[in-house]
C-alpha positions as CSV (number, residue, x, y, z in Angstrom):
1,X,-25.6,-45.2,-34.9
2,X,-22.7,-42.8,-33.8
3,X,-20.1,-41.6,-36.6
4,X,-16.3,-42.4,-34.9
5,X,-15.3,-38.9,-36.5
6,X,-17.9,-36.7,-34.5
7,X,-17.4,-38.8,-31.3
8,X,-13.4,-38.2,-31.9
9,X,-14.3,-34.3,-32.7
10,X,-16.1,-33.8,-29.8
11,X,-13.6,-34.8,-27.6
12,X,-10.9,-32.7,-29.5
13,X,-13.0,-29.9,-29.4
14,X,-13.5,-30.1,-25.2
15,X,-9.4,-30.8,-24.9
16,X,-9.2,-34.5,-24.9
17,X,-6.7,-35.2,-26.5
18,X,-5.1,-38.4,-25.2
19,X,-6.1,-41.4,-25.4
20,X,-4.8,-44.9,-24.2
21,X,-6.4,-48.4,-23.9
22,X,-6.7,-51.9,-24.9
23,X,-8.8,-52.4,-28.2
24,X,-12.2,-53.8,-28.0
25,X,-14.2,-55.6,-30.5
26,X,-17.4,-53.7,-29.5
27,X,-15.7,-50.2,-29.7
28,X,-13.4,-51.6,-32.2
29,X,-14.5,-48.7,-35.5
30,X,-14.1,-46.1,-32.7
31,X,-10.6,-47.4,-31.5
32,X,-9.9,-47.5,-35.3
33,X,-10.3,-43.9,-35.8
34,X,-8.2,-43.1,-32.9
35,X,-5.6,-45.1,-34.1
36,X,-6.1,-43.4,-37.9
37,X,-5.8,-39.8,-36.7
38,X,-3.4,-40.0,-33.7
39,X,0.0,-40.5,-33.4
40,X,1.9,-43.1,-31.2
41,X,2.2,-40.7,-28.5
42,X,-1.2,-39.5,-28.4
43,X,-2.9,-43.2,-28.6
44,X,-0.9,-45.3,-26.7
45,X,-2.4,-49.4,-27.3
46,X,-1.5,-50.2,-23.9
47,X,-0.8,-54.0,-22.6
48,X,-3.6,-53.9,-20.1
49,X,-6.3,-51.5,-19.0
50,X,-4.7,-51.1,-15.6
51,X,-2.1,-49.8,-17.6
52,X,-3.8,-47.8,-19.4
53,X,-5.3,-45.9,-16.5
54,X,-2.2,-45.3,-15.1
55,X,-0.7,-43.6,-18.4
56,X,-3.9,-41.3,-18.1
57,X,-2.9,-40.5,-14.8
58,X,0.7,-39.6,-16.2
59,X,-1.2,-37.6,-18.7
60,X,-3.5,-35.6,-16.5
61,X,-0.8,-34.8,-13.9
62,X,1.9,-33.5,-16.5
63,X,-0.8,-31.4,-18.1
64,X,-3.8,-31.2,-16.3
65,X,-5.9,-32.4,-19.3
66,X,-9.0,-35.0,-18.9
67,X,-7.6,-38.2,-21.0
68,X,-9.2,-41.0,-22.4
69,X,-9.3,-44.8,-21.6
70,X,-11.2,-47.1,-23.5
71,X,-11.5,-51.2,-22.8
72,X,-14.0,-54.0,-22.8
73,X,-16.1,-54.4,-20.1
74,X,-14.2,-57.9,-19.0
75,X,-10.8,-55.2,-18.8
76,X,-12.7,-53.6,-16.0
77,X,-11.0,-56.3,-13.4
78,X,-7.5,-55.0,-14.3
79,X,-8.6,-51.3,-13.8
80,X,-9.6,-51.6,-10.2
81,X,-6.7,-51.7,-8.7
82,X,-5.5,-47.8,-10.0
83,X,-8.8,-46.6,-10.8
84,X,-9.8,-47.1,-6.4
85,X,-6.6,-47.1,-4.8
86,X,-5.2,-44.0,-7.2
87,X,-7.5,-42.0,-9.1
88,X,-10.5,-42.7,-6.7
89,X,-11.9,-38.7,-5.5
90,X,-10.9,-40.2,-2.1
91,X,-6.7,-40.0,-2.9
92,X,-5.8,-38.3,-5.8
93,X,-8.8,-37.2,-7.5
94,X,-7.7,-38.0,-11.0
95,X,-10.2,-36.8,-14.2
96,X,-10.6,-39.6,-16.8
97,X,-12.8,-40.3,-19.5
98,X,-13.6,-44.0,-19.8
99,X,-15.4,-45.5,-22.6
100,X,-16.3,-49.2,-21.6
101,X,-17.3,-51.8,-24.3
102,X,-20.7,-53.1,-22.9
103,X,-20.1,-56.7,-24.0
104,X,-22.8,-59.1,-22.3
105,X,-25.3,-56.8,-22.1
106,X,-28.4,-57.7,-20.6
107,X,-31.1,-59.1,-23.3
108,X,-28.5,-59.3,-25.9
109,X,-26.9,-62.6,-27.1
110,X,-23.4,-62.8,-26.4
111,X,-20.6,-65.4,-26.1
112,X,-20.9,-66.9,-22.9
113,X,-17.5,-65.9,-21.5
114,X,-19.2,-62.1,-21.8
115,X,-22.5,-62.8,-20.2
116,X,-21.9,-62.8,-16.4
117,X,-19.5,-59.4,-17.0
118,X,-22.1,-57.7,-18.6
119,X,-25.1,-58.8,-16.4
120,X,-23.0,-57.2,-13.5
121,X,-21.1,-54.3,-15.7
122,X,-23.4,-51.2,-14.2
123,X,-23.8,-52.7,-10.8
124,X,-20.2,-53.2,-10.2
125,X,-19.6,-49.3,-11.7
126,X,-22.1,-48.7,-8.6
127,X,-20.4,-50.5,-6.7
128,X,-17.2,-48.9,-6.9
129,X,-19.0,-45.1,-7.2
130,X,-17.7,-44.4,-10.3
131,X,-20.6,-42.3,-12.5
132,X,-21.3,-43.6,-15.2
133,X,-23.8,-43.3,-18.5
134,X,-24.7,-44.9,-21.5
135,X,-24.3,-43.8,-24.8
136,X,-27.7,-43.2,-26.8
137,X,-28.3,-45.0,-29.9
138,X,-29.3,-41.4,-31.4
139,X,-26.2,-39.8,-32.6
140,X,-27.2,-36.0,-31.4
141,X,-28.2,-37.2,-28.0
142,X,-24.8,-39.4,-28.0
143,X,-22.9,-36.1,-28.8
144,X,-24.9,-34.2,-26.3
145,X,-23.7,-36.8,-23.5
146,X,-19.9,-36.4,-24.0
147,X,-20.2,-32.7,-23.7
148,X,-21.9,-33.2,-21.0
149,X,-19.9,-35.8,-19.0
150,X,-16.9,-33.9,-20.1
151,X,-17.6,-31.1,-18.3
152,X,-19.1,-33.1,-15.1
153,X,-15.5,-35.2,-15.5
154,X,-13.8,-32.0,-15.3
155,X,-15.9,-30.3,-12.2
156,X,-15.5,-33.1,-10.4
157,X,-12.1,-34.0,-11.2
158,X,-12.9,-37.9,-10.6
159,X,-13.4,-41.1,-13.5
160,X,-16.3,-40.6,-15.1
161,X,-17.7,-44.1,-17.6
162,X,-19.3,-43.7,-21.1
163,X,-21.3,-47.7,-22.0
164,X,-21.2,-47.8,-25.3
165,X,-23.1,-51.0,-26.7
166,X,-22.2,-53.3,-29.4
167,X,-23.9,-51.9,-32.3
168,X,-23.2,-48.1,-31.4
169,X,-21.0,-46.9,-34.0
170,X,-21.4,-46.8,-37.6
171,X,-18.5,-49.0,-39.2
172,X,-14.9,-47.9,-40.1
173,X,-12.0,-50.1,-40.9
174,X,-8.6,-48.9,-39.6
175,X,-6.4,-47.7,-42.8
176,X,-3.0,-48.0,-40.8
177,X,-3.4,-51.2,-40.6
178,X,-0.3,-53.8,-39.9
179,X,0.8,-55.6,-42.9
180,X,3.3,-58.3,-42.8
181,X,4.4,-60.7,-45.3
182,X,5.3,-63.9,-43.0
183,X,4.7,-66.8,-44.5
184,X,2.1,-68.7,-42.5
185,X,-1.2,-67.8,-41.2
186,X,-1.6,-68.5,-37.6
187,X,-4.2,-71.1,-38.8
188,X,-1.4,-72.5,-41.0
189,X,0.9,-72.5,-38.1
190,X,-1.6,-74.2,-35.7
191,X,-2.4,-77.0,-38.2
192,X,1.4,-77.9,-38.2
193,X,1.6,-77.4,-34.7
194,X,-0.6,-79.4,-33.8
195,X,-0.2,-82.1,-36.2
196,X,2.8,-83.2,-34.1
197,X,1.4,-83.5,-30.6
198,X,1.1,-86.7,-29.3
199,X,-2.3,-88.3,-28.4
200,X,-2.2,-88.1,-24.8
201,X,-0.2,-84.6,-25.1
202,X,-2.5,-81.4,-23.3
203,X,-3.2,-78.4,-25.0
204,X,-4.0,-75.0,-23.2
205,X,-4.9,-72.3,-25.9
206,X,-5.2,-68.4,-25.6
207,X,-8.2,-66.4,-26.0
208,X,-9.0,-65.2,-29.2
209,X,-9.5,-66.6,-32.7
210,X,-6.9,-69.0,-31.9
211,X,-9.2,-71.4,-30.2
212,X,-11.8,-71.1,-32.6
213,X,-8.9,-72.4,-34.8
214,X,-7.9,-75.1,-32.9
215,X,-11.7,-76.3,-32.2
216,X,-12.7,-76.2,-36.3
217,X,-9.6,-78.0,-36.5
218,X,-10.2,-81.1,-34.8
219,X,-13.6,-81.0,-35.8
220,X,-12.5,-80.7,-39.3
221,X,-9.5,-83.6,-38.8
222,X,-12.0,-85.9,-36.8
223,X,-10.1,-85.3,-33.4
224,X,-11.3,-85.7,-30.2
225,X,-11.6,-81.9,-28.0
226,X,-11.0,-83.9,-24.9
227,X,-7.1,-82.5,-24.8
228,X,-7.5,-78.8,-25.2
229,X,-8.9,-76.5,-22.5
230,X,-10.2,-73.4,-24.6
231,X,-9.5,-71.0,-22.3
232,X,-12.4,-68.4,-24.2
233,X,-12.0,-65.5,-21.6
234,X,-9.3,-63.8,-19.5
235,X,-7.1,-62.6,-21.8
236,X,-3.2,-63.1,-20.5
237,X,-3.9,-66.0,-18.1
238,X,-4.0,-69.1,-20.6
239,X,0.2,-69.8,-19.7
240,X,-0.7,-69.7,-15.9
241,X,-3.5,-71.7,-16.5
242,X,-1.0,-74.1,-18.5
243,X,1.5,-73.9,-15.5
244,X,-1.3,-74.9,-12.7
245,X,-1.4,-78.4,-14.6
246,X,2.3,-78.9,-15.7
247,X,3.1,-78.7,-12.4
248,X,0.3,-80.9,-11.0
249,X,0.6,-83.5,-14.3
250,X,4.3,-83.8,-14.3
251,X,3.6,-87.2,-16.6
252,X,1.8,-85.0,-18.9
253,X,3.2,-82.8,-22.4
254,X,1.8,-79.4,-21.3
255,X,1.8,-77.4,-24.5
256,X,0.4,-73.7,-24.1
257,X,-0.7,-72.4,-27.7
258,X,-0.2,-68.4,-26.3
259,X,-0.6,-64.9,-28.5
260,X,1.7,-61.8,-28.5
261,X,-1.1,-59.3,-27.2
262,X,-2.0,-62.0,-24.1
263,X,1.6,-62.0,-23.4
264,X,2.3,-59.0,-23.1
265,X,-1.1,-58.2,-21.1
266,X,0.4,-60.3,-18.1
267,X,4.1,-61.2,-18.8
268,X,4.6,-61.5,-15.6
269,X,3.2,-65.0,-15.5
270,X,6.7,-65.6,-17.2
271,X,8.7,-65.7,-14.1
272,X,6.5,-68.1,-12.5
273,X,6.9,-70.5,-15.6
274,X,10.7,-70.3,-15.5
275,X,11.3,-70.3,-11.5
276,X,9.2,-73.1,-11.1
277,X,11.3,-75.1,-14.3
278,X,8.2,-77.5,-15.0
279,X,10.3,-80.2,-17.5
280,X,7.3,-80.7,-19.6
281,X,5.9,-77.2,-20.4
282,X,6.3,-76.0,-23.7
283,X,5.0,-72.2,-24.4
284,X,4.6,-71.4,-28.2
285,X,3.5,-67.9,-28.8
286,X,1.9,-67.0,-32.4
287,X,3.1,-63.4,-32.9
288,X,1.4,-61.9,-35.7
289,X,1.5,-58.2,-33.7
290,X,-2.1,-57.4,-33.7
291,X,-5.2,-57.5,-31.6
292,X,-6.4,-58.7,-34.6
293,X,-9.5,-60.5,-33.0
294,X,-11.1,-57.1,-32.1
295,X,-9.9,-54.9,-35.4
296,X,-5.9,-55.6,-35.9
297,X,-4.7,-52.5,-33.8
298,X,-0.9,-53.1,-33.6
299,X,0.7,-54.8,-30.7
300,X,4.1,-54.1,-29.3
301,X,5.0,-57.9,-30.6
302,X,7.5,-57.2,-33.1
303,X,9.5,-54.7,-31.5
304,X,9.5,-57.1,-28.4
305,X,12.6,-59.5,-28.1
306,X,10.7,-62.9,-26.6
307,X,13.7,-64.8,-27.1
308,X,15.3,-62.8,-24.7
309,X,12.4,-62.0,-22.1
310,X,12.7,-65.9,-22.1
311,X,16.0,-65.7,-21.6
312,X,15.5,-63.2,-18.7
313,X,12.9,-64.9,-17.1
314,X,15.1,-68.6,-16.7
315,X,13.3,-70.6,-19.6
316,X,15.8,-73.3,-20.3
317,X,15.7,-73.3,-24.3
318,X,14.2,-70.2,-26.4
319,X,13.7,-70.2,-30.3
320,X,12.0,-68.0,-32.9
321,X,10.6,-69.8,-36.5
322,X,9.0,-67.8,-39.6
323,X,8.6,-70.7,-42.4
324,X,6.6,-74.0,-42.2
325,X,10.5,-75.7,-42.5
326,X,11.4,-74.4,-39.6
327,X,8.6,-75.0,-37.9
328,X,8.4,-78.6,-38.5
329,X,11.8,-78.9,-38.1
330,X,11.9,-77.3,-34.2
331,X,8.8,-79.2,-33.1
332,X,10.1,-82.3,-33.7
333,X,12.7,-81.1,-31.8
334,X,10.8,-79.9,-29.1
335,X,10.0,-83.8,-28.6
336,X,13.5,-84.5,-27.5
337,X,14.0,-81.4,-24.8
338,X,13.1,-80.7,-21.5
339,X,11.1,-77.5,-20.9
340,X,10.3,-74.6,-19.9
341,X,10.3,-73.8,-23.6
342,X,9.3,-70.3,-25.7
343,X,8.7,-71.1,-29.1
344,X,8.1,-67.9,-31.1
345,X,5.9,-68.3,-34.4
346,X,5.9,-65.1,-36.7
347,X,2.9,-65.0,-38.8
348,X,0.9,-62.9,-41.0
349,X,-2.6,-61.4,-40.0
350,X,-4.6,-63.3,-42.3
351,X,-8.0,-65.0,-41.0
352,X,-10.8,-66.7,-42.3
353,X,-13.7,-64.8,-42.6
354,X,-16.5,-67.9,-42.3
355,X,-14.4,-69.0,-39.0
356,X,-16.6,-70.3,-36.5
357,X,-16.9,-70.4,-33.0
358,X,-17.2,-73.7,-30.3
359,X,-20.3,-75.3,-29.9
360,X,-19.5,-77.0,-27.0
361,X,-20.1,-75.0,-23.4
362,X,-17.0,-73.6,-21.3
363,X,-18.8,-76.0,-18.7
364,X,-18.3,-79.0,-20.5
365,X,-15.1,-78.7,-22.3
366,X,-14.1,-78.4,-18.3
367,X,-15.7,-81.7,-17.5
368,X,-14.2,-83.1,-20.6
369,X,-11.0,-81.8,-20.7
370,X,-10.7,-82.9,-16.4
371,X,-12.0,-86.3,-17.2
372,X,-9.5,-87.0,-19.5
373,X,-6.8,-85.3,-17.0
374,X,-8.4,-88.1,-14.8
375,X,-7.7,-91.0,-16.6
């Protein structure tokens, strides 16, 4: 296993020095040491990775410095775009450093929203002649590789990709971590959420722990799944996902059970949801501020206004709740309103640690969730 604090002083050493991304469960006690021993300005948590490749471009052209970009393997889609049309050695030949979560990886057992992504991870790297390598298991022949890609990086002045698998580095838990002292859990929240839907209401939640909250729950309450599409993968597309059937099941409650970092990751999703005015979509976003599925790196979700992105984007009613009162309270209102709603939940990061996952397939809670859709 790899020690975060050589891996970090490596890169110091060789004049890396920036470093931007979106936080990854695999890379997560790496990320965590980043986050520990950089400033804001130096580790920029970024709301996507095609973001984040783009702020290492702003970094390498204003100082001519290699930066750093790390993701998950699944952020790879977002990353295309800049990484071939802008940093490829075929426009502007941008140096970058990026370290690549290698979730999925062949002959390991994964979740199954992470198993095609990693079966195809190298080959689409390949594909899209980026150079890559993967990180040894042995610390000293790790180190070895990041001097040695740093320097290849530089020559060639072109992306250059570190794998790093699951189990790579030795564990550390972030010490800056965001504390905050809202009442509810986001499990707490959900319960009382979802204790008011209706029976033949829909449910579209985020990816995340949220799902894995709203799937013990029914288990636990003796509730049929056949309402909720899970939506396990694609981080940031569970409220477009919940606008292609509001808008195709007028009839239907569309309730989309949304998180601050998947908002942010695509907010642009937003404008669709409040220029197309569906009556019966309702978008409730538990903002606890944190990736905190993948080591509770701080999001931007408290210093974000919702109410008034809402606002901005044409929802037609727009609220913000902290206390199970007021919670209860607005979603029996919510009964009695026409949508496009934002509901904003504050909660604390607080999580179970014997939380389970689903144990039914993406495949079938599909066929489940259309058949009931159906009927």
């Amino acid at each position: 296993m790899i020690d975060p604090k050589k891996c970090f002083d490596v890169l110091k050493d060789n004049e890396v020095e920036f470093f931007t991304g979106v936080p990854d469960s695999s890379l997560k006690s790496f990320t965590s040491y980043v986050t520990d021993n950089s400033n804001k300005f130096n580790n920029v948590i970024a709301a996507n990775e095609g973001t984040s490749v783009a702020l290492a471009m702003g970094h390498h052209l204003a100082t001519g410095k290699v930066p750093f970009v790390y993701m998950q393997n699944s952020g790879i889609g977002n990353a295309v775009n800049p990484l071939l049309s802008l940093a490829d050695e075929e426009v502007y030949k941008i140096p970058m450093l990026l370290m690549i979560g290698w979730r999925g990886e062949p002959g390991v057992k994964d979740e199954p929203q992470h198993v095609k992504q990693g079966e195809i991870t190298v080959a689409l790297l390949e594909t899209m002649k980026i150079p890559y390598v993967v990180l040894s298991e042995s610390e000293p022949n790790a180190l070895k590789q990041l001097e040695e890609i740093i320097k290849k990086t530089k020559k060639a002045s072109t992306p250059h990709v570190i794998l790093a698998k699951r189990t790579l580095f030795s564990p550390y838990k972030l010490q800056s971590k965001l504390v905050n002292s809202f009442a509810m859990s986001r499990e707490e929240a959900l319960k009382l959420v979802v204790s008011h839907f209706q029976e033949d209401d829909i449910v579209v939640s985020t990816t995340g722990k949220l799902s894995r909250e709203l799937f013990e729950f029914r288990v636990n309450s003796n509730q049929s799944h056949k309402s909720d599409f899970l939506t396990v993968g694609g981080m940031g597309h569970c409220s477009s996902i919940a606008l292609g059937i509001a808008i195709s099941k007028p009839d239907k409650r569309i309730y989309c059970l949304d998180g601050d970092g998947a908002v942010l990751m695509h907010t642009g999703a937003m404008s669709n949801i409040g220029d197309l005015a569906p009556k019966n979509y309702f978008h409730i976003i538990f903002n606890n501020g944190a990736h905190e599925s993948v080591g509770g790196q701080p999001t931007v979700g408290f210093d974000v206004d919702f109410l008034k992105v809402a606002q901005a984007f044409s929802y037609k009613d727009y609220r913000s709740v902290e206390t199970k009162e007021e919670l209860s309270k607005t979603i029996a209102q919510l009964q009695e309103i026409d949508g496009p709603v934002l509901l904003e939940i504050k909660v604390r990061i607080d999580s179970r640690k014997d939380l389970g996952r689903p144990t039914i397939s993406p495949v079938d809670n599909k066929a489940n969730f259309m058949s009931n859709l159906r009927r």
